[in-house]
C-alpha positions as CSV (number, residue, x, y, z in Angstrom):
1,X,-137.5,-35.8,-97.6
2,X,-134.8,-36.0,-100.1
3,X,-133.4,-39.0,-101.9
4,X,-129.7,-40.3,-102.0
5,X,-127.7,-43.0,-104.4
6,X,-124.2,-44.0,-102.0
7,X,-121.6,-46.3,-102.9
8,X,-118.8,-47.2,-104.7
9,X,-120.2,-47.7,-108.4
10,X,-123.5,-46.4,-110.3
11,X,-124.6,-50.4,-110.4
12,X,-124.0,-51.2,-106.6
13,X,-125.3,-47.8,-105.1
14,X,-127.4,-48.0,-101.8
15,X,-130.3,-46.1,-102.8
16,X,-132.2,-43.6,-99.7
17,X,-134.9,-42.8,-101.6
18,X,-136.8,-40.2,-99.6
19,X,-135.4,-41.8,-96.3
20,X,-133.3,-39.1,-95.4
21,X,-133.7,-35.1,-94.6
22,X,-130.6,-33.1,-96.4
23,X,-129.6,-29.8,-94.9
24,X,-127.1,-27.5,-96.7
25,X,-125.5,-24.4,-95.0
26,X,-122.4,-22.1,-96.2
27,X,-119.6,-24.7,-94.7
28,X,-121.6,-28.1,-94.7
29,X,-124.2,-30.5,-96.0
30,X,-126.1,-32.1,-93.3
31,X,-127.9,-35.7,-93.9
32,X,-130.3,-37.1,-90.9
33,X,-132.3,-40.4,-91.4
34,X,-136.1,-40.1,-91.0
35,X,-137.4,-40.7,-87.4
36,X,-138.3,-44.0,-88.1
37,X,-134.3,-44.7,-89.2
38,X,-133.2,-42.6,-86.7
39,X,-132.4,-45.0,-83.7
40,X,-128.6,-44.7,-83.2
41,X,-127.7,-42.4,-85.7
42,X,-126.8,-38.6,-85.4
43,X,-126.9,-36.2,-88.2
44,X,-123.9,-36.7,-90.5
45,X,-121.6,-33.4,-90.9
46,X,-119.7,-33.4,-93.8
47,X,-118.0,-30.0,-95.1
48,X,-118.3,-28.7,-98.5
49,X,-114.8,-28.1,-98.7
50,X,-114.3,-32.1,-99.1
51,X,-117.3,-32.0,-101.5
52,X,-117.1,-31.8,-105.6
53,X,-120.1,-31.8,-107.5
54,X,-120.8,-32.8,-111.2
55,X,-124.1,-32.4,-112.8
56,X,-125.2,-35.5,-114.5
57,X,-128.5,-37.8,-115.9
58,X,-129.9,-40.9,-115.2
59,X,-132.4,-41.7,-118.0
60,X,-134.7,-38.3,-118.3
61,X,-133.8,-37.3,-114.7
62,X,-130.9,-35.0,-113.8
63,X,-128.8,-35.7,-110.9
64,X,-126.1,-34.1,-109.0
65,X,-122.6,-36.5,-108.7
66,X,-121.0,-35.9,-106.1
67,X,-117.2,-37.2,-105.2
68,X,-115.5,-37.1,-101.8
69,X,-112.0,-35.8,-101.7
70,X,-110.8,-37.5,-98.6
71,X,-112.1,-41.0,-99.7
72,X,-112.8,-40.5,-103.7
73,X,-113.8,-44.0,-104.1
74,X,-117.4,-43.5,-102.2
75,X,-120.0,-41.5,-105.0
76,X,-123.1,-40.2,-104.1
77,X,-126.4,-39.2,-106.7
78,X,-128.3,-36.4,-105.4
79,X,-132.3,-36.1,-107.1
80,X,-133.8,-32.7,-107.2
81,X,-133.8,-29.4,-105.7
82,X,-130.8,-30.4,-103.3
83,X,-129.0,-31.3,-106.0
84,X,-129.1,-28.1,-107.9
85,X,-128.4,-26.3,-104.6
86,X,-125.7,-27.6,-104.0
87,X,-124.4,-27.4,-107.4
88,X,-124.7,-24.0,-106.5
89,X,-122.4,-23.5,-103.6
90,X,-119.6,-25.8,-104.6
């Protein structure tokens, strides 16, 4: 379980904390809500082309920011070792 910030500003970010499972591959980054959360939602696709990262810190924790080129106004906060991976790739 991974966790994930989302929204349009670091003050008014839905926050998944370890709700979700996060799945990188070569073209994409996969996120797919717990079982639980699961009813009526697939597995989000979206490909690391439209993707740029940022490192970044919250307090004492480091974070991955992460913008959206077709829609730049959403951000995302990745926590942990998806974060680094995919600071990585892109």
């Amino acid at each position: 379980m991974q966790s994930l910030g989302l929204g349009f500003s670091p003050l008014f970010m839905a926050s998944y904390s370890s709700c979700l499972t996060l799945h990188i591959s070569n073209e994409s980054l996969y996120l797919k809500p717990w079982f639980i959360f699961k009813c009526g939602y697939t597995t989000l696709e979206i490909p690391l082309s439209d993707i740029q990262t940022e490192p970044g810190r919250i307090l004492f924790f480091k974070i991955t920011k992460v913008t959206f080129q077709k829609n730049a106004a959403v951000k995302a906060r990745l926590f942990g070792s998806i974060g680094k991976r995919l600071l990585e790739i892109t």
